[in-house]
PDB file of N, CA, C and O in Angstrom:
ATOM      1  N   UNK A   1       0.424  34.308 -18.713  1.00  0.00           N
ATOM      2  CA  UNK A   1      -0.104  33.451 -17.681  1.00  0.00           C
ATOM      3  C   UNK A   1      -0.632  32.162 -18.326  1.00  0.00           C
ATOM      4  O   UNK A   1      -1.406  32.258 -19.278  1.00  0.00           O
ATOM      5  N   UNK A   2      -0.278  31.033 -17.888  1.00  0.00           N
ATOM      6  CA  UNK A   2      -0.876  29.602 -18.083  1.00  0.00           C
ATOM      7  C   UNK A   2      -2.376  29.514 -17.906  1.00  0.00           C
ATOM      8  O   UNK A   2      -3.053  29.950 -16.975  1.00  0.00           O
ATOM      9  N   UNK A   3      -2.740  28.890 -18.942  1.00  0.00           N
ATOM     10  CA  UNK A   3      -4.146  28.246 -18.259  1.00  0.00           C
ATOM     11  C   UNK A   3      -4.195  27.716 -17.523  1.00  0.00           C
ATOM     12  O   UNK A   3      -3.130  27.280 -17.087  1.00  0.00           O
ATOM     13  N   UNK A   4      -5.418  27.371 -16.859  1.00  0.00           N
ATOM     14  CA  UNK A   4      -5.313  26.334 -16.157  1.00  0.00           C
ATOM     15  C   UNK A   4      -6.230  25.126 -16.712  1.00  0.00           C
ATOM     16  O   UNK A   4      -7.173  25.499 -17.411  1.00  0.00           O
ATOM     17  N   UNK A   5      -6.130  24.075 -16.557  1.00  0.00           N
ATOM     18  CA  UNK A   5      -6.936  23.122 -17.061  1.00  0.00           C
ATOM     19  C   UNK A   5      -7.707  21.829 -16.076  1.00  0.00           C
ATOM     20  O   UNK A   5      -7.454  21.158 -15.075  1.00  0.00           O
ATOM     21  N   UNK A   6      -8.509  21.955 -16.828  1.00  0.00           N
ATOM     22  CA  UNK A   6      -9.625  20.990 -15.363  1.00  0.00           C
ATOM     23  C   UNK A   6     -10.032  19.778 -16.604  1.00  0.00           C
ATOM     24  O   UNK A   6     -10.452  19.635 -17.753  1.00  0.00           O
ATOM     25  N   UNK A   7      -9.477  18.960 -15.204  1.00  0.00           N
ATOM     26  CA  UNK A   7      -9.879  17.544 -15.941  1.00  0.00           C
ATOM     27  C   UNK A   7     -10.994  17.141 -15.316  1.00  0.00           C
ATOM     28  O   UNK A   7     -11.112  17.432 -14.125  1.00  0.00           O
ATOM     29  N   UNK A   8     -12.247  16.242 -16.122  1.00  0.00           N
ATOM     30  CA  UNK A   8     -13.170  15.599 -15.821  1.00  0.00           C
ATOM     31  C   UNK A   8     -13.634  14.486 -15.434  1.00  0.00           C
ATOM     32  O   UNK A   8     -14.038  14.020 -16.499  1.00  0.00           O
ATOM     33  N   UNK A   9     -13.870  13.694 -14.609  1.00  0.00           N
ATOM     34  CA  UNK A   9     -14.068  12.402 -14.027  1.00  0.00           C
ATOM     35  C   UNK A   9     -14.981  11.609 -15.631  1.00  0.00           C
ATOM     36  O   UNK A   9     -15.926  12.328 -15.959  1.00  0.00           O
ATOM     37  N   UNK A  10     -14.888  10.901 -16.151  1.00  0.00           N
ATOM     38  CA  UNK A  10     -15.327   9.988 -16.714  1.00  0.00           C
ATOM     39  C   UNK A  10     -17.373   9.252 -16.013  1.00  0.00           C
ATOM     40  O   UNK A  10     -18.554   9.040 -16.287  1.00  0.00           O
ATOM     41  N   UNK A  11     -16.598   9.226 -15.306  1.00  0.00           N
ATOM     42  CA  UNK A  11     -17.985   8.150 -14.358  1.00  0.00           C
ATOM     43  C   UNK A  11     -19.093   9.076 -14.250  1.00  0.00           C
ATOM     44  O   UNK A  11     -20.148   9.132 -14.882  1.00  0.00           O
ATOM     45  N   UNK A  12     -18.328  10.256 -12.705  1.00  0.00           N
ATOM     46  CA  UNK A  12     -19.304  11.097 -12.516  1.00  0.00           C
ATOM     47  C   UNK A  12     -19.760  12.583 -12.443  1.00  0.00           C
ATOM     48  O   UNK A  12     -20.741  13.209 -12.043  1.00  0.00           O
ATOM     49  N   UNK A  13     -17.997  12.952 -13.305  1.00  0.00           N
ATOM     50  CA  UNK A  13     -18.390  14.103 -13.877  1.00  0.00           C
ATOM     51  C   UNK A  13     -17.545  15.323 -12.789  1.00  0.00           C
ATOM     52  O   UNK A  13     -17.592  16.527 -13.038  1.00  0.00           O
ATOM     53  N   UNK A  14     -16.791  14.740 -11.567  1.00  0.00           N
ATOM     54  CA  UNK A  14     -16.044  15.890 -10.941  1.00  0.00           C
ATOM     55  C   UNK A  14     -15.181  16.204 -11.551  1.00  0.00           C
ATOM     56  O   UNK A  14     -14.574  15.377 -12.231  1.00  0.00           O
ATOM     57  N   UNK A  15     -14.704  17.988 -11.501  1.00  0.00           N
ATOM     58  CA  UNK A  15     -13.752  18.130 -11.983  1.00  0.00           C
ATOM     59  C   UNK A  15     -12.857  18.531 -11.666  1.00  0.00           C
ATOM     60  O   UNK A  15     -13.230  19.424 -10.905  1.00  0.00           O
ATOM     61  N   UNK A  16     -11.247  18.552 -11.686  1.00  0.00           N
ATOM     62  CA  UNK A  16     -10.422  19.134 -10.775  1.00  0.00           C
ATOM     63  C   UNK A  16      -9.328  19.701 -11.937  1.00  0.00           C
ATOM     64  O   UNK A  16      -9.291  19.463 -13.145  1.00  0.00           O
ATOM     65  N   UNK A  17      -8.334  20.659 -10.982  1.00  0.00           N
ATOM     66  CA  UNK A  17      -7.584  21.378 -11.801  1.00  0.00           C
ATOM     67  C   UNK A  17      -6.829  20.270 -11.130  1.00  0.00           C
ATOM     68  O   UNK A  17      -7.522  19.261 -11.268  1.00  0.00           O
ATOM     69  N   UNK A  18      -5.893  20.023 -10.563  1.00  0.00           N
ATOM     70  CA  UNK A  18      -5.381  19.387  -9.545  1.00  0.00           C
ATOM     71  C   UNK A  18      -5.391  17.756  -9.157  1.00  0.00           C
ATOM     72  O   UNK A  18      -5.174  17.442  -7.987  1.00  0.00           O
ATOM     73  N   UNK A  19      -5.605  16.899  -9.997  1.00  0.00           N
ATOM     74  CA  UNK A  19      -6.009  15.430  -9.925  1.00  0.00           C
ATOM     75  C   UNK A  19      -5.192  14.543  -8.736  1.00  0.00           C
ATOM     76  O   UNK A  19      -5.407  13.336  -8.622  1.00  0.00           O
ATOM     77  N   UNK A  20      -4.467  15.084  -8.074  1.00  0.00           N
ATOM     78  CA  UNK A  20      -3.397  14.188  -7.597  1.00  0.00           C
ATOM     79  C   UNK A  20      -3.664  12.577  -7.403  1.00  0.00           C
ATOM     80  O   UNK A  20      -2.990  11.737  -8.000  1.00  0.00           O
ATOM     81  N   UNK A  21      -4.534  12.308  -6.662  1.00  0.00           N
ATOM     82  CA  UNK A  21      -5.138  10.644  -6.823  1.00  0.00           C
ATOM     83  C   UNK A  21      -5.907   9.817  -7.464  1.00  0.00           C
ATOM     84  O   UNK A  21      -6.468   8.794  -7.071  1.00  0.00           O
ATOM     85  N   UNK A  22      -5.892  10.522  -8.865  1.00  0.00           N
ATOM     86  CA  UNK A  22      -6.760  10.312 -10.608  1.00  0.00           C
ATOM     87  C   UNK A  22      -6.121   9.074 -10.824  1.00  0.00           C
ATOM     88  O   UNK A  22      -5.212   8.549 -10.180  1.00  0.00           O
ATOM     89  N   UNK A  23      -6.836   8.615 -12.004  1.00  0.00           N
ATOM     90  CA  UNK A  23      -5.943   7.590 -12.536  1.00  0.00           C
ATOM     91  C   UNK A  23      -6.625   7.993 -14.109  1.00  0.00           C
ATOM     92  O   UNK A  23      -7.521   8.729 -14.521  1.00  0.00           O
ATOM     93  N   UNK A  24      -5.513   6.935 -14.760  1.00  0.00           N
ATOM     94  CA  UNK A  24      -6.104   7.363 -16.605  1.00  0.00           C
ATOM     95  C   UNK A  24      -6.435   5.930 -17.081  1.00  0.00           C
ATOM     96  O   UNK A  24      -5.968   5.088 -16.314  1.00  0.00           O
ATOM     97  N   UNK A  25      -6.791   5.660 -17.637  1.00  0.00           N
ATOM     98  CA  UNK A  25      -7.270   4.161 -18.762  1.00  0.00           C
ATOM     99  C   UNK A  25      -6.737   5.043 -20.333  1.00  0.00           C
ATOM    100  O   UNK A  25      -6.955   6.240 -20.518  1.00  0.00           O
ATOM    101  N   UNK A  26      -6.199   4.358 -21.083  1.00  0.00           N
ATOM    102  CA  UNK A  26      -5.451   3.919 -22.022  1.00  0.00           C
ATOM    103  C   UNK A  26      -6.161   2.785 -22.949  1.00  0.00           C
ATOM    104  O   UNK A  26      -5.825   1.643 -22.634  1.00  0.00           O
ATOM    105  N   UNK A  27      -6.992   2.873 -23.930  1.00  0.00           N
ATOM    106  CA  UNK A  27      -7.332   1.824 -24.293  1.00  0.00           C
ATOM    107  C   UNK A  27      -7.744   1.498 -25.813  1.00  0.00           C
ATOM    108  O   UNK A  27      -7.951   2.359 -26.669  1.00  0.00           O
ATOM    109  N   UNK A  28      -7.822   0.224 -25.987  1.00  0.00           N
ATOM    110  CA  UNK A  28      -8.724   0.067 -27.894  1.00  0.00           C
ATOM    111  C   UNK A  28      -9.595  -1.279 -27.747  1.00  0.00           C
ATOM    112  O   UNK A  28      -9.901  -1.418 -26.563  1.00  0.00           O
ATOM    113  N   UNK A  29      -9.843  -1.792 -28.146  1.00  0.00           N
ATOM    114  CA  UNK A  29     -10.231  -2.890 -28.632  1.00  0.00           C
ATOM    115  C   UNK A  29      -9.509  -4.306 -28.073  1.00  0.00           C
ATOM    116  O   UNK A  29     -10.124  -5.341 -27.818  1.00  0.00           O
ATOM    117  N   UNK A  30      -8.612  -4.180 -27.994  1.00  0.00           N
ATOM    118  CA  UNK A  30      -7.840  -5.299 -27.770  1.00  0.00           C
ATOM    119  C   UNK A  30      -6.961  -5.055 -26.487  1.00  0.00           C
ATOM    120  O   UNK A  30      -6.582  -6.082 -25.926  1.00  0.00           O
ATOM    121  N   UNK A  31      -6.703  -4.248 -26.118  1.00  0.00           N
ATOM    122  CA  UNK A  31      -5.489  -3.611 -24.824  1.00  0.00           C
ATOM    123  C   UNK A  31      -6.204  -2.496 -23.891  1.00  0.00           C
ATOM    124  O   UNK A  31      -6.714  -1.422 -24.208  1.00  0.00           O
ATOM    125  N   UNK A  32      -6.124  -2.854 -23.175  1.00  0.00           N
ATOM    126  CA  UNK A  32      -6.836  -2.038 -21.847  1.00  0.00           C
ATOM    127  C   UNK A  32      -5.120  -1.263 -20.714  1.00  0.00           C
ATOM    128  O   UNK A  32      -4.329  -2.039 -20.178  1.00  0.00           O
ATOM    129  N   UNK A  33      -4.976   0.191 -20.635  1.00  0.00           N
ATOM    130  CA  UNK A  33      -3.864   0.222 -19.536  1.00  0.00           C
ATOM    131  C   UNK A  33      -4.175   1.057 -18.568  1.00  0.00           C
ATOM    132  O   UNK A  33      -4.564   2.173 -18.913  1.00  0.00           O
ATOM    133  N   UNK A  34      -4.111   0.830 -17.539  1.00  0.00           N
ATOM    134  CA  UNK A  34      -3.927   1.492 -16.030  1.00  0.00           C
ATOM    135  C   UNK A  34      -3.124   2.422 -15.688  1.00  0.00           C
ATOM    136  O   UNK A  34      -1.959   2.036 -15.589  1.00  0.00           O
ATOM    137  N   UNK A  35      -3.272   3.316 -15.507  1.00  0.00           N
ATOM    138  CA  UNK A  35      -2.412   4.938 -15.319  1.00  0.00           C
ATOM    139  C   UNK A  35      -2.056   5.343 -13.980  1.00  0.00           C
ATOM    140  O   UNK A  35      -2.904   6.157 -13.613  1.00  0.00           O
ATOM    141  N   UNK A  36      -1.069   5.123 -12.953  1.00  0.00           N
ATOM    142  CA  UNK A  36      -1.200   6.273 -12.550  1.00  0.00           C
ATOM    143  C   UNK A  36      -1.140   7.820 -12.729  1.00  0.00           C
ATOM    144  O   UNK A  36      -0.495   8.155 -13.723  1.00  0.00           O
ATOM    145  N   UNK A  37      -1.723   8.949 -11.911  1.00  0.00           N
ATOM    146  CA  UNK A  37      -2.012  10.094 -13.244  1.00  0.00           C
ATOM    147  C   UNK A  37      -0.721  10.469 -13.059  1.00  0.00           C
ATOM    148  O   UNK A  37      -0.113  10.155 -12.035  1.00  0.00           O
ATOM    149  N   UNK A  38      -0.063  11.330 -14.245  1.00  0.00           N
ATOM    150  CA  UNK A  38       0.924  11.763 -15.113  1.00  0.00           C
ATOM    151  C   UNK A  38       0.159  12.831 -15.825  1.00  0.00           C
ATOM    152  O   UNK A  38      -0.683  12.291 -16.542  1.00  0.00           O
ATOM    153  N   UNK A  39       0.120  14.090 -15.908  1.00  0.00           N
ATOM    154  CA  UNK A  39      -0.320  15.378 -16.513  1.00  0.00           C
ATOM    155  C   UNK A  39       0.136  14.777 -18.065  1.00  0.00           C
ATOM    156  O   UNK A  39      -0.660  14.349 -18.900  1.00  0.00           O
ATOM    157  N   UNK A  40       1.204  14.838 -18.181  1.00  0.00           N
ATOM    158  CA  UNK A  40       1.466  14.651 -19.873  1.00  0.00           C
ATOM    159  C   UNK A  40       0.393  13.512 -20.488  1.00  0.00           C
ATOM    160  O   UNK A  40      -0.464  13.697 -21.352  1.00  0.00           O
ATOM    161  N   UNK A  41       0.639  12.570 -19.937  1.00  0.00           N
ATOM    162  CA  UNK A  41      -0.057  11.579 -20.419  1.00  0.00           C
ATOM    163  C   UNK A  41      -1.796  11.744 -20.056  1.00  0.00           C
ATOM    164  O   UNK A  41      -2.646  10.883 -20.284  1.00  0.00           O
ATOM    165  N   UNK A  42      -1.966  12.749 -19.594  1.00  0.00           N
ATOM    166  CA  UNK A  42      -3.403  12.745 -18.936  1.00  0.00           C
ATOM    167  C   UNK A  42      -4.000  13.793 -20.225  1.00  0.00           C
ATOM    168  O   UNK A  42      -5.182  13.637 -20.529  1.00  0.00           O
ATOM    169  N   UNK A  43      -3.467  14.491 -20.719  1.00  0.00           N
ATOM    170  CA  UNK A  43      -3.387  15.149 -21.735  1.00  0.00           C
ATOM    171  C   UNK A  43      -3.527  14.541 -23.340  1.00  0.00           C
ATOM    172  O   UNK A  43      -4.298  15.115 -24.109  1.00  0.00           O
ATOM    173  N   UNK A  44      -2.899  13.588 -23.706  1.00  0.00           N
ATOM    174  CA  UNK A  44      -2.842  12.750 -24.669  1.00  0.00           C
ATOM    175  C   UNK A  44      -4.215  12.138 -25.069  1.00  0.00           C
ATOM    176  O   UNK A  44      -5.076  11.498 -24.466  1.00  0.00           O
ATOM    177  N   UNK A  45      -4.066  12.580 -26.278  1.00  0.00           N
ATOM    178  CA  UNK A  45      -5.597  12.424 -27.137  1.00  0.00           C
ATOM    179  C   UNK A  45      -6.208  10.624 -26.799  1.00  0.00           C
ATOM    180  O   UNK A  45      -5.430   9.699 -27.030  1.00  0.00           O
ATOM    181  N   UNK A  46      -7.337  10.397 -26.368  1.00  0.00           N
ATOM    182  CA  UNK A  46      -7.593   9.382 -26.159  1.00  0.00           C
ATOM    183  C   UNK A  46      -7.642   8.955 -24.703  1.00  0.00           C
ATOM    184  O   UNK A  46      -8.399   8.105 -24.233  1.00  0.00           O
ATOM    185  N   UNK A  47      -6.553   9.801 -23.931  1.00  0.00           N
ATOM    186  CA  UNK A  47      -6.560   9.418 -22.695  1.00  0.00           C
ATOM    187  C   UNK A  47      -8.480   9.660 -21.868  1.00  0.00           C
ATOM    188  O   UNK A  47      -9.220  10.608 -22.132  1.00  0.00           O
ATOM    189  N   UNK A  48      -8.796   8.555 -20.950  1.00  0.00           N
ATOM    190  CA  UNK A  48      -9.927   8.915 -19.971  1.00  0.00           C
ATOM    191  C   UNK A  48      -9.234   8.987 -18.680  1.00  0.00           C
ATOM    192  O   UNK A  48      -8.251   8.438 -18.182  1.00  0.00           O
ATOM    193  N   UNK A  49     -10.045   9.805 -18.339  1.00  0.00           N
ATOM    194  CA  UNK A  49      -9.560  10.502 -16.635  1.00  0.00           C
ATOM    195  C   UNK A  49     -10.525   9.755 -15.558  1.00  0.00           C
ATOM    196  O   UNK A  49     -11.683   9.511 -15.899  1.00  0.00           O
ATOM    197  N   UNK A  50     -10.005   9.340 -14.089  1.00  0.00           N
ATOM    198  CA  UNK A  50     -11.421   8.747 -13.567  1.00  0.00           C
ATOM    199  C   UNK A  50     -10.676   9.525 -12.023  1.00  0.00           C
ATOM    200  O   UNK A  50      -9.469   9.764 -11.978  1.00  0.00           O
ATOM    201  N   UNK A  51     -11.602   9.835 -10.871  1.00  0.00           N
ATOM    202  CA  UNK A  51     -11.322  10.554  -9.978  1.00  0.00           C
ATOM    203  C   UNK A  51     -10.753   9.750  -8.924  1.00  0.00           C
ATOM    204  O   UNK A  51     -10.075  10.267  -8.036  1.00  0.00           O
ATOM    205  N   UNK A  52     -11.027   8.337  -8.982  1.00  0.00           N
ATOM    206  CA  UNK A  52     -10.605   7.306  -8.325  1.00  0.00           C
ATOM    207  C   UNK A  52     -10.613   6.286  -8.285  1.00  0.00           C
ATOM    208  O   UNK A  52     -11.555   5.907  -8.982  1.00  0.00           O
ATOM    209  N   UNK A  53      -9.822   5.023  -7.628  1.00  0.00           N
ATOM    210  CA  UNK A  53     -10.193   3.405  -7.826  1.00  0.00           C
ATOM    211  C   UNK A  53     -11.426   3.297  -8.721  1.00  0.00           C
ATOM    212  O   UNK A  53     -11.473   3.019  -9.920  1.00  0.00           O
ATOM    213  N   UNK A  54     -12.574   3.625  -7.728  1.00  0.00           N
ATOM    214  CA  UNK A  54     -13.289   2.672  -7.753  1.00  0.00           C
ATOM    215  C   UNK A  54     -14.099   3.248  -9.255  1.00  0.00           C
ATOM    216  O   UNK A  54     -14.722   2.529 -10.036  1.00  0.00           O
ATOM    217  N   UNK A  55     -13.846   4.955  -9.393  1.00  0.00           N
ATOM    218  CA  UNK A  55     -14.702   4.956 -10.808  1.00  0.00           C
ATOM    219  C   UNK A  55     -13.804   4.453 -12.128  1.00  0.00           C
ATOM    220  O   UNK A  55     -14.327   4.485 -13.242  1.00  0.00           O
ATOM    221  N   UNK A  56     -12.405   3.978 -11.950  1.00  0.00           N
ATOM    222  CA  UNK A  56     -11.802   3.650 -12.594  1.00  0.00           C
ATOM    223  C   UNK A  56     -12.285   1.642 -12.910  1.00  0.00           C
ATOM    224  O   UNK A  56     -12.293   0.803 -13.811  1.00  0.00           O
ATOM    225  N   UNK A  57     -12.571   1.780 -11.617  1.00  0.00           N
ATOM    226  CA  UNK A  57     -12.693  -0.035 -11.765  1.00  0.00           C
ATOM    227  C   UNK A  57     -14.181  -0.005 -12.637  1.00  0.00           C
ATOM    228  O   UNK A  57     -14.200  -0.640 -13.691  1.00  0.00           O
ATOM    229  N   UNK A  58     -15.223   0.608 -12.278  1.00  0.00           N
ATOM    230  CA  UNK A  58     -16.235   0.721 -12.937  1.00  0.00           C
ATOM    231  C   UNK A  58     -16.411   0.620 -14.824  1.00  0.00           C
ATOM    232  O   UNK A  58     -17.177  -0.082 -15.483  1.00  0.00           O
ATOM    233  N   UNK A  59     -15.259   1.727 -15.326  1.00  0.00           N
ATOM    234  CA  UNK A  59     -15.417   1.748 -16.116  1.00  0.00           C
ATOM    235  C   UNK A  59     -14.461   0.037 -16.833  1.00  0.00           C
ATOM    236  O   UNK A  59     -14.913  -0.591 -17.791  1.00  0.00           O
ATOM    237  N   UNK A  60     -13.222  -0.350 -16.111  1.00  0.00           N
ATOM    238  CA  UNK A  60     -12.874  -1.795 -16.553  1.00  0.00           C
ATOM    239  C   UNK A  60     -13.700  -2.828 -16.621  1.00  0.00           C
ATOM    240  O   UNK A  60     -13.721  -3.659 -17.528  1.00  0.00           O
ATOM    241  N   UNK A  61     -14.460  -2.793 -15.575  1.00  0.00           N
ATOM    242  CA  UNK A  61     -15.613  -3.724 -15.664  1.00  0.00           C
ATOM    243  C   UNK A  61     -16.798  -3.523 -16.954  1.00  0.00           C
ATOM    244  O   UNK A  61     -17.544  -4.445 -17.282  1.00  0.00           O
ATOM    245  N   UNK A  62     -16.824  -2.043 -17.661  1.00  0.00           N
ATOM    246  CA  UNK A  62     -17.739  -2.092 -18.429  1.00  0.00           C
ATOM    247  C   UNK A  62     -16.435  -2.484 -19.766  1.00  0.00           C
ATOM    248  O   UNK A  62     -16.895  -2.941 -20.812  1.00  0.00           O
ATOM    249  N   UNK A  63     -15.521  -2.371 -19.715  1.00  0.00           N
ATOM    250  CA  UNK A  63     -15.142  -2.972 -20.947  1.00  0.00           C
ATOM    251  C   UNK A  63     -14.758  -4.136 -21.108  1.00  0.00           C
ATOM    252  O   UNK A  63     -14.381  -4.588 -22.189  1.00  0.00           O
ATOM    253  N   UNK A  64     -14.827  -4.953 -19.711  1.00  0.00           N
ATOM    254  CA  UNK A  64     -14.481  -6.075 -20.178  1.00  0.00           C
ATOM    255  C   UNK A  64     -15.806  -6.644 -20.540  1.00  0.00           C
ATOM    256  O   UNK A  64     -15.698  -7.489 -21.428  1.00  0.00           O
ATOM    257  N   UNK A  65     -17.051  -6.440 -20.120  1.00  0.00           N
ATOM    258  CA  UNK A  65     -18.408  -6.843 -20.464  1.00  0.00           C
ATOM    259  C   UNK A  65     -18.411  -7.236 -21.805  1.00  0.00           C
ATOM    260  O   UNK A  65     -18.446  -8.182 -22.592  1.00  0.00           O
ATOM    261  N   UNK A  66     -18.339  -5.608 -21.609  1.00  0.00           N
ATOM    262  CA  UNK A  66     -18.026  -5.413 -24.175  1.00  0.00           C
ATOM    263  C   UNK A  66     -17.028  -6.169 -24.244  1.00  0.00           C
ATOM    264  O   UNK A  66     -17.756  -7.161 -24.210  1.00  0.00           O
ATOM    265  N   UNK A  67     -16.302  -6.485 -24.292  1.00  0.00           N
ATOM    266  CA  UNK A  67     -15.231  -7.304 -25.208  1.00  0.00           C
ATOM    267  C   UNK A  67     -15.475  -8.994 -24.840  1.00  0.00           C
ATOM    268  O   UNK A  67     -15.218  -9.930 -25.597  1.00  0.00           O
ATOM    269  N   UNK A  68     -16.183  -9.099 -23.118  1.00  0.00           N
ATOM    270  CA  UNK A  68     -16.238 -10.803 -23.483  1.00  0.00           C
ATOM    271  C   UNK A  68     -17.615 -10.809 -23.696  1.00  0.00           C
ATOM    272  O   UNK A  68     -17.888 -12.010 -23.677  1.00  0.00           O
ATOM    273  N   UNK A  69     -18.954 -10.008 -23.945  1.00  0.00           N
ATOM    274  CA  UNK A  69     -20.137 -10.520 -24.069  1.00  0.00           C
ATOM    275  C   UNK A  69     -19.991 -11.143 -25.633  1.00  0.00           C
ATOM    276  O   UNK A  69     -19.233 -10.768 -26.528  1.00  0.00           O
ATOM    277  N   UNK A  70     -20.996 -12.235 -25.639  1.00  0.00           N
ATOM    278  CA  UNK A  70     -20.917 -12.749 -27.487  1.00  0.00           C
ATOM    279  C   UNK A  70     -21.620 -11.906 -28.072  1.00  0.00           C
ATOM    280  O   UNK A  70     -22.132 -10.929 -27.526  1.00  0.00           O
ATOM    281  N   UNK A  71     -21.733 -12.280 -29.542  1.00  0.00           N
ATOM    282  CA  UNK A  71     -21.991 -11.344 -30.866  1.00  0.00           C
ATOM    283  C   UNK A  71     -23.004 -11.308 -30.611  1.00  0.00           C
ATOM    284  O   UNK A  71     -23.388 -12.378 -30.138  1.00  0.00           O
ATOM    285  N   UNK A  72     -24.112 -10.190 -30.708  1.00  0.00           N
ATOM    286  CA  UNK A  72     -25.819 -10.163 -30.665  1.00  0.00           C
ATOM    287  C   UNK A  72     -25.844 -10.400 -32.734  1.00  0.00           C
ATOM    288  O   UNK A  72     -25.486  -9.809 -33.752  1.00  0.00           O
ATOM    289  N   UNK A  73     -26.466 -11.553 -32.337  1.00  0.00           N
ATOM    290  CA  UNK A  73     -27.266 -12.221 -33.653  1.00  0.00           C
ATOM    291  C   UNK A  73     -27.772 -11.179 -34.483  1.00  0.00           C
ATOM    292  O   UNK A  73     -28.197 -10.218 -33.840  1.00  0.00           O
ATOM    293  N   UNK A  74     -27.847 -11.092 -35.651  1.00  0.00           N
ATOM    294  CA  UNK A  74     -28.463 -10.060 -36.621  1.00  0.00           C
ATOM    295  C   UNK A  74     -29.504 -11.096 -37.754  1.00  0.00           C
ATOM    296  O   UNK A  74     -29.364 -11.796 -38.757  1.00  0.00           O
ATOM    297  N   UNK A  75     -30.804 -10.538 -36.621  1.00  0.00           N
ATOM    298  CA  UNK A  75     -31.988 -11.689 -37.555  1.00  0.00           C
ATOM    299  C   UNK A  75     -32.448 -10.956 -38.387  1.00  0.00           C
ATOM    300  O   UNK A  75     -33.607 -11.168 -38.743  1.00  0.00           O
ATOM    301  N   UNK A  76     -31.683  -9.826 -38.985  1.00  0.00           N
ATOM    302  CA  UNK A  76     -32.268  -8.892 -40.516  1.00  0.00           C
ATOM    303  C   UNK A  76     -31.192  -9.802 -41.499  1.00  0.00           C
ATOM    304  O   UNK A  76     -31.857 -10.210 -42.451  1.00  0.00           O
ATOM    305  N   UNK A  77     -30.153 -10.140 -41.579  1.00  0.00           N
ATOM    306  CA  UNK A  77     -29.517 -10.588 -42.638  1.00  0.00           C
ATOM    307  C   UNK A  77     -30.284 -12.299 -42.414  1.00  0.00           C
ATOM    308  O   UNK A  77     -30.690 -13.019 -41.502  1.00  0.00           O
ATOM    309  N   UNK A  78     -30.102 -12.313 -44.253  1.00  0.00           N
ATOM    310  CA  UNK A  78     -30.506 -13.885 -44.709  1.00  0.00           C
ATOM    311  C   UNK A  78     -29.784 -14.992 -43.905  1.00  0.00           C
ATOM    312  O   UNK A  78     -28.579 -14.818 -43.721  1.00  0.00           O
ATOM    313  N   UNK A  79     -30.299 -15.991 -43.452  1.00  0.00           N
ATOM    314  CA  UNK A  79     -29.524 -16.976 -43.271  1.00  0.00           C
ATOM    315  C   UNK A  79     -29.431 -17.958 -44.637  1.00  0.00           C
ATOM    316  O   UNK A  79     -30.289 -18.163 -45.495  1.00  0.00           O
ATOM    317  N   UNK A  80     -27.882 -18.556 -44.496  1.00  0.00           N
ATOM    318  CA  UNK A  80     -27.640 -19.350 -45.612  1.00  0.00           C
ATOM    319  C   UNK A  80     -27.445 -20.655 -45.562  1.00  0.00           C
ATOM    320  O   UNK A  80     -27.236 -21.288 -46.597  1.00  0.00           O
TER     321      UNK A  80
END
């Protein structure tokens, strides 16, 4: 008999065996991708799971923050 496997919402934590209207984010540093869900690929190390739009948009909005906020200054190193 198969397992079964339950994926977890990212945002707020629901979980379903069954995702049908999930989506995945795909991402690094530099490249952000939009999923519709796909089990294989929902599976794939790295992949995040979100339960819908809007917790999916949530989490884009927090990475684009991080990637366009500027450098926080480091007033422990010497200036030269």
């Amino acid at each position: 008999m198969a397992a079964v496997i339950q994926y977890r919402c990212e945002i707020c934590g629901t979980e379903s065996s069954n995702p049908i209207h999930w989506f995945m984010i795909q991402c690094n540093a530099e490249e952000l991708k939009v999923l519709k869900w796909n089990t294989e690929a929902a599976s794939a190390y790295g992949a995040r799971h979100y339960c819908g739009e809007a917790h999916a948009g949530v989490y884009i909005s927090r990475w684009l923050e991080a990637s366009c906020s500027p450098s926080i200054p480091d007033f422990n190193r010497a200036s030269r």
